[in-house]
C-alpha atoms as an extended CHARMM CRD file, in Angstrom:
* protein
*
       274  EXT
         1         1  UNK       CA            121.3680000000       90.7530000000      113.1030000000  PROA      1               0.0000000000
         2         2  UNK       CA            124.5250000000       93.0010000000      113.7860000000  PROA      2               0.0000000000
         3         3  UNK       CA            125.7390000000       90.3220000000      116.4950000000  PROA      3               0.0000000000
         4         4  UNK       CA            125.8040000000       88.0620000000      114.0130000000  PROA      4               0.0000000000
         5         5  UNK       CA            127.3680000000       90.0440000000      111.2810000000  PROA      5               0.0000000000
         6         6  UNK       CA            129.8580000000       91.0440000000      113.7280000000  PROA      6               0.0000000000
         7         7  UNK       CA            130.1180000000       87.4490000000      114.6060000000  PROA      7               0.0000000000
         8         8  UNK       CA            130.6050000000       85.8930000000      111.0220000000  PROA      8               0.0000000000
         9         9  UNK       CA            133.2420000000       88.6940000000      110.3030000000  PROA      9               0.0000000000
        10        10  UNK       CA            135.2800000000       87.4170000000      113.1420000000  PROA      10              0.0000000000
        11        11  UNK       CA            134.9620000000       83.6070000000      112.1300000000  PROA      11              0.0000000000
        12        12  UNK       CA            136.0130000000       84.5520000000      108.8010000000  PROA      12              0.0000000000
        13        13  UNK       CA            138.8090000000       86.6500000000      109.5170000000  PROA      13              0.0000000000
        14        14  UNK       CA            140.1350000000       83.4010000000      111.8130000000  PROA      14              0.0000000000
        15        15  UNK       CA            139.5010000000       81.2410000000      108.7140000000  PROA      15              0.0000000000
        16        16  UNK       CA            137.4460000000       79.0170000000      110.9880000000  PROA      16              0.0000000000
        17        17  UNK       CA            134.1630000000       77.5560000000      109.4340000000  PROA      17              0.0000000000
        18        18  UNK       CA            130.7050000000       77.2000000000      110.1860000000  PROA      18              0.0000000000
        19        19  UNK       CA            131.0900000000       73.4510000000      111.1870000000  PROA      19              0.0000000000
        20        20  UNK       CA            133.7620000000       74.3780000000      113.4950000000  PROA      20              0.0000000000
        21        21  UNK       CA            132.2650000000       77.1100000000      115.5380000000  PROA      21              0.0000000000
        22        22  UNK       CA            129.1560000000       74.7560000000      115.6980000000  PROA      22              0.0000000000
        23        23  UNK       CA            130.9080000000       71.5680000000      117.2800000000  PROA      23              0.0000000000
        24        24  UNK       CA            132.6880000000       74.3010000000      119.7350000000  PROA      24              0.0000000000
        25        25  UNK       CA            129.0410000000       75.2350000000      120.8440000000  PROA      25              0.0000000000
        26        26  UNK       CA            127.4080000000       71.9320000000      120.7550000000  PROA      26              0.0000000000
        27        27  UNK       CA            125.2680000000       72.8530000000      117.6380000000  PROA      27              0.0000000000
        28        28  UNK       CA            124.7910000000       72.4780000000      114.1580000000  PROA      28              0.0000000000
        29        29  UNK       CA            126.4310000000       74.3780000000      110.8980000000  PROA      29              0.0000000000
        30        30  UNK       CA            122.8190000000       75.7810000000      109.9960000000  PROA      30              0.0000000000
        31        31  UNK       CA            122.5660000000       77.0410000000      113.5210000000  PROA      31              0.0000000000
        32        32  UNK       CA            126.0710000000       79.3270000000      112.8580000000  PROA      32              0.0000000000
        33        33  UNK       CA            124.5710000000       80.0420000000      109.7240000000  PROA      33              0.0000000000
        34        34  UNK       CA            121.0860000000       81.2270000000      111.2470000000  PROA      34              0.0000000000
        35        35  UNK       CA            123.1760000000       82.8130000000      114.1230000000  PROA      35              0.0000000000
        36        36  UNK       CA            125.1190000000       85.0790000000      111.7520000000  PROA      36              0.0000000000
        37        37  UNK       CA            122.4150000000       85.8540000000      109.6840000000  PROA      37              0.0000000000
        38        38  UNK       CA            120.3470000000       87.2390000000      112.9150000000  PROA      38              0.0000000000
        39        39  UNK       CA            117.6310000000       84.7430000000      112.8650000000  PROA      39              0.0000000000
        40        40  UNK       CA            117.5250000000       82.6810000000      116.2440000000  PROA      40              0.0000000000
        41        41  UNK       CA            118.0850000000       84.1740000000      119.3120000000  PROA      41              0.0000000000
        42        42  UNK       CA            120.9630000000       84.3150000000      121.3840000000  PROA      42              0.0000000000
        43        43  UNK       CA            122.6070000000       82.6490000000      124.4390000000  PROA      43              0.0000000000
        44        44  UNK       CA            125.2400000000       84.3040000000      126.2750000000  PROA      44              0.0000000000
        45        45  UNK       CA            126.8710000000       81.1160000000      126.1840000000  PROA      45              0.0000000000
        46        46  UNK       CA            127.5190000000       80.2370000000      123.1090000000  PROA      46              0.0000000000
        47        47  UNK       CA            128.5160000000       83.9190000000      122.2870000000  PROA      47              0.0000000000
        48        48  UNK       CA            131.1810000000       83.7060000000      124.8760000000  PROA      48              0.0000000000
        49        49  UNK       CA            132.2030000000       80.4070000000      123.3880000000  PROA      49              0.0000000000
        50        50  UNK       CA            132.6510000000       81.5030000000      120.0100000000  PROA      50              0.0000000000
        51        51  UNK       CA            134.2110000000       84.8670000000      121.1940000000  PROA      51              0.0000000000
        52        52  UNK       CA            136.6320000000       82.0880000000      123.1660000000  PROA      52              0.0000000000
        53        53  UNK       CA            136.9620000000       80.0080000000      119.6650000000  PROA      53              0.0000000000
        54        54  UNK       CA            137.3790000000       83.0110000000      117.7140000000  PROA      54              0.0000000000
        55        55  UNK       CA            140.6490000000       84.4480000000      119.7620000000  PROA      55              0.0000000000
        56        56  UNK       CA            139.1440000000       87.3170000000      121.2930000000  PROA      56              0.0000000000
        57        57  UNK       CA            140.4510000000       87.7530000000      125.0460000000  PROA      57              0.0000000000
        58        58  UNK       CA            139.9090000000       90.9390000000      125.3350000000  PROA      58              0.0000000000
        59        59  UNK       CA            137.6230000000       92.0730000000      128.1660000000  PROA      59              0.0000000000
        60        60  UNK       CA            136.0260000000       95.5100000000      126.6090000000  PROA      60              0.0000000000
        61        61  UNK       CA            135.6280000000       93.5440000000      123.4850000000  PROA      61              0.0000000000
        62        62  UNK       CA            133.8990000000       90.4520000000      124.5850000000  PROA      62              0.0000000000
        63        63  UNK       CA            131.6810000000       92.5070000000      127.1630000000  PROA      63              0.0000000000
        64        64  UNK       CA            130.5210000000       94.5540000000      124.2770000000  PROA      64              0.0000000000
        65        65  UNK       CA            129.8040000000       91.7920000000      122.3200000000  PROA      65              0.0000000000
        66        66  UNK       CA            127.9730000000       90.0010000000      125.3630000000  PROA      66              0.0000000000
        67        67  UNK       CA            126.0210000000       92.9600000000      126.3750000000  PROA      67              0.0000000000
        68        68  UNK       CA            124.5690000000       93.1390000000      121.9380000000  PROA      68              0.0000000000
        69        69  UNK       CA            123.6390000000       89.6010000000      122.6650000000  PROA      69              0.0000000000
        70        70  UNK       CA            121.0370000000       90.5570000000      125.7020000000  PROA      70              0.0000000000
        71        71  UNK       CA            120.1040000000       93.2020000000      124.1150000000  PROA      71              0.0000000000
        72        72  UNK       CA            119.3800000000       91.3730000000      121.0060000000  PROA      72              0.0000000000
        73        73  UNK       CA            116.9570000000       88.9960000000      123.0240000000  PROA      73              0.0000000000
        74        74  UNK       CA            115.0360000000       92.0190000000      124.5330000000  PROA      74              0.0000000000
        75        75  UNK       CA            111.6860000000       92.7210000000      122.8040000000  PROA      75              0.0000000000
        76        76  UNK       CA            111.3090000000       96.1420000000      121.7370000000  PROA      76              0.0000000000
        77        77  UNK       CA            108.6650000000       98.3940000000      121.9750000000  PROA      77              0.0000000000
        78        78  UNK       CA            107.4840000000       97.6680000000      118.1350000000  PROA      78              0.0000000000
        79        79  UNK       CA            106.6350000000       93.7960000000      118.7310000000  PROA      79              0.0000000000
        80        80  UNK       CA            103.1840000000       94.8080000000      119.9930000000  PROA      80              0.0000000000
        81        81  UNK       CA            102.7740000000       95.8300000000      116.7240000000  PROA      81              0.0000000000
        82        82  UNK       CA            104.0980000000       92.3510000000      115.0530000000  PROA      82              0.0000000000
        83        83  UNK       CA             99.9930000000       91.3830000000      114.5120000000  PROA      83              0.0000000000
        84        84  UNK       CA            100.0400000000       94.3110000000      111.7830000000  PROA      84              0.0000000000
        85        85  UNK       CA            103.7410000000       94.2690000000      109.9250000000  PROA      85              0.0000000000
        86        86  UNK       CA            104.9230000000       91.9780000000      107.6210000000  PROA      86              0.0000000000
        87        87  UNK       CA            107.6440000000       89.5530000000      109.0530000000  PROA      87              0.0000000000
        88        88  UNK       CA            110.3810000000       90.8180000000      108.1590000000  PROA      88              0.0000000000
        89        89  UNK       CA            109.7850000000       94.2860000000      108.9670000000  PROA      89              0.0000000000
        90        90  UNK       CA            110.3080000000       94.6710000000      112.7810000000  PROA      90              0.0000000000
        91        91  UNK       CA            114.0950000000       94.0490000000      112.2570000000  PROA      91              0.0000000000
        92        92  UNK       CA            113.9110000000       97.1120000000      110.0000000000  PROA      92              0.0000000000
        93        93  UNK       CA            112.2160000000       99.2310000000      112.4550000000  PROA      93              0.0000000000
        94        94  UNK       CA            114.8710000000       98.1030000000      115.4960000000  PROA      94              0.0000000000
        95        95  UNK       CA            117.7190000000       98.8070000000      113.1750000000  PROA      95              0.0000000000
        96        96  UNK       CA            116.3530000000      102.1680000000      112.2150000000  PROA      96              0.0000000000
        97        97  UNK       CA            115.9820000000      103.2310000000      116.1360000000  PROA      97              0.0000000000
        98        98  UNK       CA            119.6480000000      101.9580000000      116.7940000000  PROA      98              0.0000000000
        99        99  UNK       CA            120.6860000000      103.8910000000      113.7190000000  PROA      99              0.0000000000
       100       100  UNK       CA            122.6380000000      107.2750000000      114.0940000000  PROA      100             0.0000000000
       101       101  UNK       CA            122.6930000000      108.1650000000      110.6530000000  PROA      101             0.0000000000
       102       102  UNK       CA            119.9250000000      106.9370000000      108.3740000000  PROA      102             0.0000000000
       103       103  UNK       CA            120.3370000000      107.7240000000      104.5120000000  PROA      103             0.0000000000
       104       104  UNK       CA            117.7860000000      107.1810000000      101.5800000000  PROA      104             0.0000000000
       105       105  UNK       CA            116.0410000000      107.5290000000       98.6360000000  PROA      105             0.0000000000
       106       106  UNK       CA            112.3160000000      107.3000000000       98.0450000000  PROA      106             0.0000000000
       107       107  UNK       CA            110.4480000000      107.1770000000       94.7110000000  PROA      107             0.0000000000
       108       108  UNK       CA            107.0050000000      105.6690000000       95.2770000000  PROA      108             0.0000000000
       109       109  UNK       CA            105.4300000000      107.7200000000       97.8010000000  PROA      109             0.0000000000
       110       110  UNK       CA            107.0110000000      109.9480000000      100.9080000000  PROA      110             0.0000000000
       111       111  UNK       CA            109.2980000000      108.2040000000      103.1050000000  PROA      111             0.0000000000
       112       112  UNK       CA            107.7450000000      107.2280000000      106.3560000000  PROA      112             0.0000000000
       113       113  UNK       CA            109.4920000000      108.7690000000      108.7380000000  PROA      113             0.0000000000
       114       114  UNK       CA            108.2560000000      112.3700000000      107.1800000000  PROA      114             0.0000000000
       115       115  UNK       CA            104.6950000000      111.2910000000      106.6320000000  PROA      115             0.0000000000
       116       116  UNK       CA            101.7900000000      113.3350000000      108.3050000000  PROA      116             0.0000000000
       117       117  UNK       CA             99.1590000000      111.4920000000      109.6170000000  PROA      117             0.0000000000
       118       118  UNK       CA             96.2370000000      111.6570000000      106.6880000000  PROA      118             0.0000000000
       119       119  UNK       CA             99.1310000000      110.7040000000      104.2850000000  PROA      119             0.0000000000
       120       120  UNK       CA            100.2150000000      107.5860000000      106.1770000000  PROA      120             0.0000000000
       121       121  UNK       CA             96.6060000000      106.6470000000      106.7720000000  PROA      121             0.0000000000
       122       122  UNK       CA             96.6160000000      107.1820000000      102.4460000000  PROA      122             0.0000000000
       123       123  UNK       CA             99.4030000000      105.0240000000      102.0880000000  PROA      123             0.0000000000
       124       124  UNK       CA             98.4480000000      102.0760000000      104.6380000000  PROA      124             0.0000000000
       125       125  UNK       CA             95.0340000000      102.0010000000      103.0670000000  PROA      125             0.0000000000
       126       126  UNK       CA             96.4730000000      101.1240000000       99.6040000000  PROA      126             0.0000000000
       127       127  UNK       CA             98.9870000000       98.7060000000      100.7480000000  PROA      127             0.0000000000
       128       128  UNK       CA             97.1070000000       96.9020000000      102.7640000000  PROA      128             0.0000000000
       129       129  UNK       CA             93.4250000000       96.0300000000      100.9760000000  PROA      129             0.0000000000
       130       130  UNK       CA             90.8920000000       94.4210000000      103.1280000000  PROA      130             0.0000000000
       131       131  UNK       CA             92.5420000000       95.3310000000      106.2820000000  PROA      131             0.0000000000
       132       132  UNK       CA             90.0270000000       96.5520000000      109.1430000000  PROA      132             0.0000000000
       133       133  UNK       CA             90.3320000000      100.0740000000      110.2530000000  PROA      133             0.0000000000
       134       134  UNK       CA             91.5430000000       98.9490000000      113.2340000000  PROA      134             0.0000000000
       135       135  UNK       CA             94.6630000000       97.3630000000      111.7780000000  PROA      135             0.0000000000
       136       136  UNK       CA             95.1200000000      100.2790000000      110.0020000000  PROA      136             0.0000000000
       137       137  UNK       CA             94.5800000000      102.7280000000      112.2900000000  PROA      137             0.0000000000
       138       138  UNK       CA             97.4780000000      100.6320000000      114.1970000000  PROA      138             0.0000000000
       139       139  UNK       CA             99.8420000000      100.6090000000      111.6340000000  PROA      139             0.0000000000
       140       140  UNK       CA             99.6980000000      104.1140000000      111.1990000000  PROA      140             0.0000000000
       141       141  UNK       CA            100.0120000000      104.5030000000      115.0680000000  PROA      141             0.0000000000
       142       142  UNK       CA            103.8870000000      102.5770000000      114.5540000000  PROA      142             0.0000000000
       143       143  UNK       CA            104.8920000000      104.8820000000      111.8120000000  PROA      143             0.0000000000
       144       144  UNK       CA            103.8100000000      107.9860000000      113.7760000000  PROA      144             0.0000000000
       145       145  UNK       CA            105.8270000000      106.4090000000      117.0590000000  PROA      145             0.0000000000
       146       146  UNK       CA            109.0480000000      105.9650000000      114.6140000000  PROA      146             0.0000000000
       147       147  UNK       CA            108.9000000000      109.4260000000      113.8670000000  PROA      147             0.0000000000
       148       148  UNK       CA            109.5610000000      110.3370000000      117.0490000000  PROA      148             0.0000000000
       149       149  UNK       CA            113.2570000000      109.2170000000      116.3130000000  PROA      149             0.0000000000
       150       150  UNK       CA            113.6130000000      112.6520000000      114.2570000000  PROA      150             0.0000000000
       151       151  UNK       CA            112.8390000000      114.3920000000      117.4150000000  PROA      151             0.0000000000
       152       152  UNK       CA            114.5100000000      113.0240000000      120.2830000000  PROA      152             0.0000000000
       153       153  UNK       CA            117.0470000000      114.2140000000      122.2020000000  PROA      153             0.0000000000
       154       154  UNK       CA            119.9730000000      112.1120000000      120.5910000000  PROA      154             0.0000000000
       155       155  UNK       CA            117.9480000000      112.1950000000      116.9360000000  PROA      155             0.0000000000
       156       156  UNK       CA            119.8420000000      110.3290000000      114.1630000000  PROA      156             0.0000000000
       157       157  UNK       CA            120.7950000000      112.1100000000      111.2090000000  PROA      157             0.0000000000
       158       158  UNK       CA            118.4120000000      111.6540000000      108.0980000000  PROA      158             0.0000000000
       159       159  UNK       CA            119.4460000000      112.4190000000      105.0610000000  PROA      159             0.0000000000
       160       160  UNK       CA            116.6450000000      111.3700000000      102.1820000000  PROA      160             0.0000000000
       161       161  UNK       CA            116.3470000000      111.9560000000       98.7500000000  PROA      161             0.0000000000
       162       162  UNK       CA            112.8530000000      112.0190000000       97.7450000000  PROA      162             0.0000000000
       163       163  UNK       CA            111.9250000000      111.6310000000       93.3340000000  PROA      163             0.0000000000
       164       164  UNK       CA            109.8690000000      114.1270000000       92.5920000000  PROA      164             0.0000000000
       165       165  UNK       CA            107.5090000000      111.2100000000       91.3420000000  PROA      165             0.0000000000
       166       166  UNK       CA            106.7490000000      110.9840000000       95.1210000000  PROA      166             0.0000000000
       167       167  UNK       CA            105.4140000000      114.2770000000       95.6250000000  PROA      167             0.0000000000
       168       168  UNK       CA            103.3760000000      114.2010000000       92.3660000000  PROA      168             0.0000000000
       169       169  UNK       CA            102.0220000000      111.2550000000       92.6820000000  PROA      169             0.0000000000
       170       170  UNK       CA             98.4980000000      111.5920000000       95.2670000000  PROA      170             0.0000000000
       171       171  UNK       CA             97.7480000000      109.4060000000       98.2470000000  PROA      171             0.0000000000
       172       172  UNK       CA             94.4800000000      111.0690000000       99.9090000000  PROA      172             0.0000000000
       173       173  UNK       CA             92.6590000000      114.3010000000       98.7220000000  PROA      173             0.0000000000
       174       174  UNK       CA             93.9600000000      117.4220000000       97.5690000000  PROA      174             0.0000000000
       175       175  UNK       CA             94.0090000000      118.6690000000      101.1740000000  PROA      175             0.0000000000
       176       176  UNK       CA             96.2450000000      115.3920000000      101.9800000000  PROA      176             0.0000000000
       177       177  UNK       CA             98.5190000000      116.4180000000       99.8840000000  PROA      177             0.0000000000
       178       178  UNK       CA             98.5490000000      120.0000000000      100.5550000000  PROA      178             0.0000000000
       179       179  UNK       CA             99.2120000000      118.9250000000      104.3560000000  PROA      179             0.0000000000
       180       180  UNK       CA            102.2470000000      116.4160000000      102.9230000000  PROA      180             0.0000000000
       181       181  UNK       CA            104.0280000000      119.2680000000      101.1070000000  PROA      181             0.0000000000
       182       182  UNK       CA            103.5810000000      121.5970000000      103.9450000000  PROA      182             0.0000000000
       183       183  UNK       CA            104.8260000000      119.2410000000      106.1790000000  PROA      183             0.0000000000
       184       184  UNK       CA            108.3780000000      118.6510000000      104.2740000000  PROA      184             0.0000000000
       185       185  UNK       CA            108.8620000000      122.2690000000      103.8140000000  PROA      185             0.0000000000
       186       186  UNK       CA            108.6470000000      122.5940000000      107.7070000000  PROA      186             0.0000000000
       187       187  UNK       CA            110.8060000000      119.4420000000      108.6670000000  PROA      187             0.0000000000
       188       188  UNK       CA            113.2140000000      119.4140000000      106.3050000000  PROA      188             0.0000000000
       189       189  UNK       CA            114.2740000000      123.2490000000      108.1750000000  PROA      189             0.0000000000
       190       190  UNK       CA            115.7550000000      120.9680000000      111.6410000000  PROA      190             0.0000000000
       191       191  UNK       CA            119.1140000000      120.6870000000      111.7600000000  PROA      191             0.0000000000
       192       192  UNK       CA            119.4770000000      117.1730000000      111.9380000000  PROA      192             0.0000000000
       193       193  UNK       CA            117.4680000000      116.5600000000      108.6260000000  PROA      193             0.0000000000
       194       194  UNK       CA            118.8700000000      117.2260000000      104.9210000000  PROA      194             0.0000000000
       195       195  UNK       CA            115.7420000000      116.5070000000      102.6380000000  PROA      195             0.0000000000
       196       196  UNK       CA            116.4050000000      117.2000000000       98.5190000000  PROA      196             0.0000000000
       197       197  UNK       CA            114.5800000000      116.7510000000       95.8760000000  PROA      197             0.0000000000
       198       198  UNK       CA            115.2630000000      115.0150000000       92.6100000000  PROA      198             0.0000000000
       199       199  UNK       CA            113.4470000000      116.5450000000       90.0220000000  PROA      199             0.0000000000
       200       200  UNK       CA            111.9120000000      115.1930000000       86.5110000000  PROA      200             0.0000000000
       201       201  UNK       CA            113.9990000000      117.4660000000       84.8280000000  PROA      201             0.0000000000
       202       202  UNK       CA            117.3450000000      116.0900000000       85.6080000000  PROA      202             0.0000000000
       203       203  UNK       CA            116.3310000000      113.0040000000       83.7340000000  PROA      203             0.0000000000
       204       204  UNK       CA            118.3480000000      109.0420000000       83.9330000000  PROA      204             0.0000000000
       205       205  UNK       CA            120.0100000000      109.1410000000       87.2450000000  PROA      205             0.0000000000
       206       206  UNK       CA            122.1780000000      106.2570000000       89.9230000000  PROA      206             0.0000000000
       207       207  UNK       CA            118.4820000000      105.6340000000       91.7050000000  PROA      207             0.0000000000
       208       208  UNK       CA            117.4950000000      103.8320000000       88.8270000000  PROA      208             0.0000000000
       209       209  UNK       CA            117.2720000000      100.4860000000       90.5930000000  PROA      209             0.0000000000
       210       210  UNK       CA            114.7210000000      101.9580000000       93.2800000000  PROA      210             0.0000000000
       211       211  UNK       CA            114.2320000000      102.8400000000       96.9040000000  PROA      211             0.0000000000
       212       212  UNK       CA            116.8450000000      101.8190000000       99.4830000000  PROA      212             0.0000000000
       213       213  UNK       CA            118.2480000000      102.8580000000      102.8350000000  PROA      213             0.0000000000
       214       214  UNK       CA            121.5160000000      103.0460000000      104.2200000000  PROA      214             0.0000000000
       215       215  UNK       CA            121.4560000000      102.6170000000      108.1360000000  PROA      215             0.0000000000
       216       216  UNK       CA            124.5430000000      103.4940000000      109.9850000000  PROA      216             0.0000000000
       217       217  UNK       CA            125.3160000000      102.6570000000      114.0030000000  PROA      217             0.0000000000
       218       218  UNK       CA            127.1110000000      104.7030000000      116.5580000000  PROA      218             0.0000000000
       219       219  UNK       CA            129.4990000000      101.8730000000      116.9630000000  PROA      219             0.0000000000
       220       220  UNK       CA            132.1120000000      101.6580000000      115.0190000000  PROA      220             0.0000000000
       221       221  UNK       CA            132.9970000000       98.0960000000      114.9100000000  PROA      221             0.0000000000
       222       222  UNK       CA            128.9550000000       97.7820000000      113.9690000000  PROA      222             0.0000000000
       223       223  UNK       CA            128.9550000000       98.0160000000      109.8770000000  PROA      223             0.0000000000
       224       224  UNK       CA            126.6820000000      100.1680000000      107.7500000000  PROA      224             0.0000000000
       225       225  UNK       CA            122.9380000000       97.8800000000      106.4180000000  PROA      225             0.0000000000
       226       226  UNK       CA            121.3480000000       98.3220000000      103.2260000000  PROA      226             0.0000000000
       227       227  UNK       CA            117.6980000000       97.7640000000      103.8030000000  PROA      227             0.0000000000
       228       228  UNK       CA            116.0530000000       96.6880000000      100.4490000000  PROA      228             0.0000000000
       229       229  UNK       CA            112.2900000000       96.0270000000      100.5790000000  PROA      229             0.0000000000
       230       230  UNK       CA            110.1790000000       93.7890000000       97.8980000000  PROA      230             0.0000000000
       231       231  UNK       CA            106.7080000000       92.8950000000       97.9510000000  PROA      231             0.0000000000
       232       232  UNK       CA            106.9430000000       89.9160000000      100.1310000000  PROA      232             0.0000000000
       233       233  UNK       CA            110.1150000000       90.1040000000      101.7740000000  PROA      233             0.0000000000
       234       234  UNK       CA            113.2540000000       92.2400000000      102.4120000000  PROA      234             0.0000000000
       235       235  UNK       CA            116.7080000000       92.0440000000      101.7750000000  PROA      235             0.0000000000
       236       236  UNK       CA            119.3960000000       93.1180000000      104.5390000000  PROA      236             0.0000000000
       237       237  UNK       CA            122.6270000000       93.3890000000      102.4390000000  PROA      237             0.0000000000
       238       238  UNK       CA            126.0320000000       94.1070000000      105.1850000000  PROA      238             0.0000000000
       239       239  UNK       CA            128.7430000000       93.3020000000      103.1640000000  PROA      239             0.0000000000
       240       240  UNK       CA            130.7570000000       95.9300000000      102.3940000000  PROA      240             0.0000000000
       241       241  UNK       CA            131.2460000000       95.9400000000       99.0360000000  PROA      241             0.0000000000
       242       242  UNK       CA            127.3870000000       96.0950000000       98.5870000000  PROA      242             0.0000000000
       243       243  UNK       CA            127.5130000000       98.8230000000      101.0150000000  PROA      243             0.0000000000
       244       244  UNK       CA            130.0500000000      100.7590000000       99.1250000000  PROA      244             0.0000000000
       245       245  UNK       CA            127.5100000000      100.5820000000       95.5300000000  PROA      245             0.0000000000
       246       246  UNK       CA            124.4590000000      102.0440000000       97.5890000000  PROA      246             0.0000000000
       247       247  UNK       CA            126.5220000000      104.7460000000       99.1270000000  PROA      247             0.0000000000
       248       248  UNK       CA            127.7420000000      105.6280000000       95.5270000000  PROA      248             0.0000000000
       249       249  UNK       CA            124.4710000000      106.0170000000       94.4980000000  PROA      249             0.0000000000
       250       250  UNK       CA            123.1820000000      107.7230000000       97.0990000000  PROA      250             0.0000000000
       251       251  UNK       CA            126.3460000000      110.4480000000       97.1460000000  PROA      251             0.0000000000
       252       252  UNK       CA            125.7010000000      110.5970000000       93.0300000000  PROA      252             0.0000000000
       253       253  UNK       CA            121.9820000000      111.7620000000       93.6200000000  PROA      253             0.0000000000
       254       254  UNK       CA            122.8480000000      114.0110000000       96.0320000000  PROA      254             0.0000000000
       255       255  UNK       CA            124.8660000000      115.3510000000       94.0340000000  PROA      255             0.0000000000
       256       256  UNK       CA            122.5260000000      115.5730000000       91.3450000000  PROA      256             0.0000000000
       257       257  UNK       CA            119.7000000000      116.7840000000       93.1230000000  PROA      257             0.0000000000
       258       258  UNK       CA            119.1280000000      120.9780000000       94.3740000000  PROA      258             0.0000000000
       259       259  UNK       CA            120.4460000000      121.5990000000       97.4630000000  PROA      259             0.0000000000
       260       260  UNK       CA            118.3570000000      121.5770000000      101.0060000000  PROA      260             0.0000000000
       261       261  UNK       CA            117.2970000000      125.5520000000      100.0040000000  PROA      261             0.0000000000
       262       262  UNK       CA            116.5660000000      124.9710000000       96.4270000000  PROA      262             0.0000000000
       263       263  UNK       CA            114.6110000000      121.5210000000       97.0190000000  PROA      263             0.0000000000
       264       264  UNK       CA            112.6050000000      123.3470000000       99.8620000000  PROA      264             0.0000000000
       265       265  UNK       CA            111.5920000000      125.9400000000       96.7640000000  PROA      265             0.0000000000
       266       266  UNK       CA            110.7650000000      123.2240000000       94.5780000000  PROA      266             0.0000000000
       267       267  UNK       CA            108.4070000000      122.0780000000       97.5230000000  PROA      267             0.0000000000
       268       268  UNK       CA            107.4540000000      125.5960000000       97.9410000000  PROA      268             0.0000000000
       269       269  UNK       CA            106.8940000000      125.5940000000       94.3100000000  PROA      269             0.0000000000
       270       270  UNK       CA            104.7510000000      122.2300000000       94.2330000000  PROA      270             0.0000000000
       271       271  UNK       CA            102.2540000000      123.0670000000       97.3580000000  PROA      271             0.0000000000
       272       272  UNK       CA            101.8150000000      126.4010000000       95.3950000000  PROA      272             0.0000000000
       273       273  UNK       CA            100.1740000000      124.4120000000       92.0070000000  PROA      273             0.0000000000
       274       274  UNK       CA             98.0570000000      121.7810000000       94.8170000000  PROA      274             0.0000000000
């Protein structure tokens, strides 16, 4: 998917079209358009044809772009999941492990890369009615391996803004819950994770539209996705101007929201009335 952003961006800026770049790789328009939209997989060909087409000669540039394209045909680690997720969701979870800076907000329930076990098992049992305990049991097992992310060595920086309607709102027993809060007061204290609250009290505010995450990459010719998930699909907006709205939202609720300290009291506060 962010080959074939970077790839449309270059046709563009060349004013060449998608009929063009097919007939220079021997395909069809709605291939270029499934190309660029990171749905079909890649040959190293083509990519070096259109990188050819497209005017780029340099050899740092086109070996970077060559070396995305194997790497976008590499299976990761999550596709032995792909029996349990919903179809578009394994591009989400390989964009949020290439991520270096991952940015959200979260109204509905916790945001899965903080959930403890017991909650996530809470969660996956509501969302997914009828399921066997084994498929749950599995899904739960992906979201705990994402977590891992938070911890690793070179850890992304997460930066979530969590409605207080999340906190309030139970998945699981009191106990569950109690675990949850507990939880949030204890991660949210690592340096590479900036966890605030919005509260009921502040009232309206720019997250009216609902949950969304910003995922940004350590390269910089790589730009910024807005991951947008519905009930039985997901939208991955790149375009920079849509980019630009959810980052304005996101930097108005932080601003709106307590600080890291205060929201931790307001957690503090919350686990104390559980």
């Amino acid at each position: 998917m962010l080959l074939g952003s970077q790839l449309r961006r270059l046709r563009e800026t060349r004013g060449i079209t998608r009929e063009a770049a097919g007939y220079s790789i021997r395909a069809s328009e709605s291939k270029i358009s499934r190309m660029e939209l990171g749905r079909v997989s890649f040959k190293t060909r083509d990519v070096e044809d259109l990188l050819t087409l497209y005017g780029i000669t340099d050899d740092a540039e086109r070996q970077a772009l060559v070396s995305l394209a194997r790497e976008a045909n590499v299976a990761g680690w999550w596709h032995s999941y792909s029996d349990v997720l919903p179809n578009w969701f394994p591009t989400y979870v390989g964009l949020e492990g290439a991520a270096s800076l991952i940015r959200a907000y979260e109204v509905q329930f916790v945001h899965g890369l903080l959930q403890t076990e017991a909650y996530a098992h809470a969660v996956v049992r509501r969302g997914m009615k009828g399921a066997s305990a084994a498929d749950i049991d599995r899904r739960v097992a992906l979201r705990l391996e994402r977590q891992k992310y938070l911890v690793a060595e070179n850890a992304p920086e997460f930066h979530i803004v969590l409605d207080e309607a999340a906190l309030r709102r139970p998945y699981g027993d009191r106990e569950v819950m109690r675990g949850q809060l507990q939880h949030l007061i204890e991660i949210s204290e690592r340096p590479n994770v900036r966890l605030q609250i919005m509260p009921f009290s502040f009232g309206g505010h720019s997250g009216e539209s609902g949950a969304f995450t910003i995922l940004s990459f350590p390269e910089s010719d790589l730009s910024d996705v807005v991951y947008l998930e519905q009930l039985t699909s997901a939208l991955y907006l790149d375009k920079r101007e849509d980019v630009t709205l959810y980052e304005q939202a996101l930097e108005e609720l932080q601003k709106d929201s307590p600080g890291p300290d205060e929201s931790r009291d307001l957690l503090r506060g919350l686990l104390q009335l559980s």
